[in-house]
TORMIKE-404683 format. One record per residue (C-alpha): x, z negated, y negated. Coordinates in nm, 4 decimals, always signed. Example, Ala and Ser with C-alpha at 12.3 -4.5 7.8 and 13.67 -1.06 7.14 Angstrom:
2
(rec (+1.2300; -0.7800; +0.4500))
(rec (+1.3670; -0.7140; +0.1060))
REM end
This chain:
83
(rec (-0.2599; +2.8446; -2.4733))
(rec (-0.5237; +2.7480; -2.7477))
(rec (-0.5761; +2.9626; -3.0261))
(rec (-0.4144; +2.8589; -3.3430))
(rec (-0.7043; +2.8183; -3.6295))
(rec (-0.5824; +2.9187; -4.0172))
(rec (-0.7467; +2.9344; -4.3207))
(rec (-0.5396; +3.0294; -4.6406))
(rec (-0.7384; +2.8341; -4.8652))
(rec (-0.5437; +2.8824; -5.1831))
(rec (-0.2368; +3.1683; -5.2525))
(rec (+0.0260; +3.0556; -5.4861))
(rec (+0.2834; +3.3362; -5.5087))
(rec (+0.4996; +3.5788; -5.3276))
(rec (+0.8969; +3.5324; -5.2957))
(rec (+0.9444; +3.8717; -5.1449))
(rec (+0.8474; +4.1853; -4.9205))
(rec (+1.0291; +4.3814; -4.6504))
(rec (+1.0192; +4.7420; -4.5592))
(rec (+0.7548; +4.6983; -4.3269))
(rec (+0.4783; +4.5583; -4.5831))
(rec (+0.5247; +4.1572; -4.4585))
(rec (+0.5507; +3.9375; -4.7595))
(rec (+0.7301; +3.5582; -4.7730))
(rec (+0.4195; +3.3985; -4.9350))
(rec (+0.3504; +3.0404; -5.0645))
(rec (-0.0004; +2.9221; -4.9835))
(rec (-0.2114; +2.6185; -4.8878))
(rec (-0.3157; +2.6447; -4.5148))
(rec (-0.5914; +2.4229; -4.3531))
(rec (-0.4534; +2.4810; -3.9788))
(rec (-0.6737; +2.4103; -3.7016))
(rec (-0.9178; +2.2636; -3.9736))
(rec (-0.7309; +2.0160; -4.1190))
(rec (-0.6346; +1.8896; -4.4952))
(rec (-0.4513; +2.2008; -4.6200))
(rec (-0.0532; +2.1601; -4.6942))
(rec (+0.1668; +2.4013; -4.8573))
(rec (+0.2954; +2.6719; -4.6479))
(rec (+0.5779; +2.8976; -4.6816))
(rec (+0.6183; +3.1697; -4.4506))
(rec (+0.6107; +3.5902; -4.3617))
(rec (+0.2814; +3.7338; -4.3441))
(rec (+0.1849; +4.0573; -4.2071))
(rec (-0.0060; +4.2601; -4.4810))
(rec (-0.3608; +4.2128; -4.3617))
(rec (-0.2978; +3.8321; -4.3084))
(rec (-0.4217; +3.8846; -3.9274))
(rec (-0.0233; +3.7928; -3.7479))
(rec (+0.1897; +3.5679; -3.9488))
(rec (+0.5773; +3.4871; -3.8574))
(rec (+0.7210; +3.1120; -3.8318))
(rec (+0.7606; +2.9165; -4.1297))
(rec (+0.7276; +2.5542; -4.2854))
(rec (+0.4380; +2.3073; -4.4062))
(rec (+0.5301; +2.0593; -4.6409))
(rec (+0.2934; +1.7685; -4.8185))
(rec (+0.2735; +1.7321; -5.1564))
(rec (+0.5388; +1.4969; -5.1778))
(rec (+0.7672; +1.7380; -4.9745))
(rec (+0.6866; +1.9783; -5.2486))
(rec (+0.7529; +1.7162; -5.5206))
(rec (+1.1329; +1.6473; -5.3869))
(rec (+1.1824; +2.0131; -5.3219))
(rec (+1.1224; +2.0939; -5.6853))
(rec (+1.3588; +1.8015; -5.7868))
(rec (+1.6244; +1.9243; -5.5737))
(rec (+1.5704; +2.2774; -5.6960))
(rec (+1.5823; +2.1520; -6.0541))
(rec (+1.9282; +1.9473; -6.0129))
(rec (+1.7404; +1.6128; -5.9825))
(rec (+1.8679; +1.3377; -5.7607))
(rec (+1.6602; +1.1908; -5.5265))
(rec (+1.6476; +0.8453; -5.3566))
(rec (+1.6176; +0.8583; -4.9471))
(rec (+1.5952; +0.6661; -4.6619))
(rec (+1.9050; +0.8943; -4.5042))
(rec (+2.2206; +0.6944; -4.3730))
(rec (+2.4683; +0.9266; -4.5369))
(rec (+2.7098; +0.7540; -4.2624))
(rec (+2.5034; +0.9017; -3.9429))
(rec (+2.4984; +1.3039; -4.0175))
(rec (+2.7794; +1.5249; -3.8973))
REM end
């Protein structure tokens, strides 16, 4: 397996911690040395093993804080096809 390549290029802001010293941090991430994205995820506390989490673009980030602020937001999403 090829190693995964990371660079935290920019920390935003931790959500949280757990007992064992990992914190849920928001950060821009250049992975495998590429444009950096905003990452959310659980970090161990020297930054060296990290857990799974999510990249989003800045437009992801743009409807996420709309959504978390009660906004609506126009999609592409056939209401029709989801379960």
């Amino acid at each position: 397996m090829a190693e995964l390549k990371f660079e935290i290029t920019k920390h935003i802001g931790i959500l949280s911690e757990n007992a064992r010293g990992w914190t849920k941090e928001l950060n821009m991430v250049s992975w495998n040395e590429r444009e950096p994205k905003y990452d959310l995820r659980e970090w161990s506390p020297d930054h060296s093993r990290m857990g799974k989490g999510i990249t989003l673009t800045e437009e992801d980030v743009t409807a996420l804080k709309a959504l978390l602020n009660g906004e609506e937001i126009e999609d592409d999403i056939d209401e029709d096809m989801m379960l």
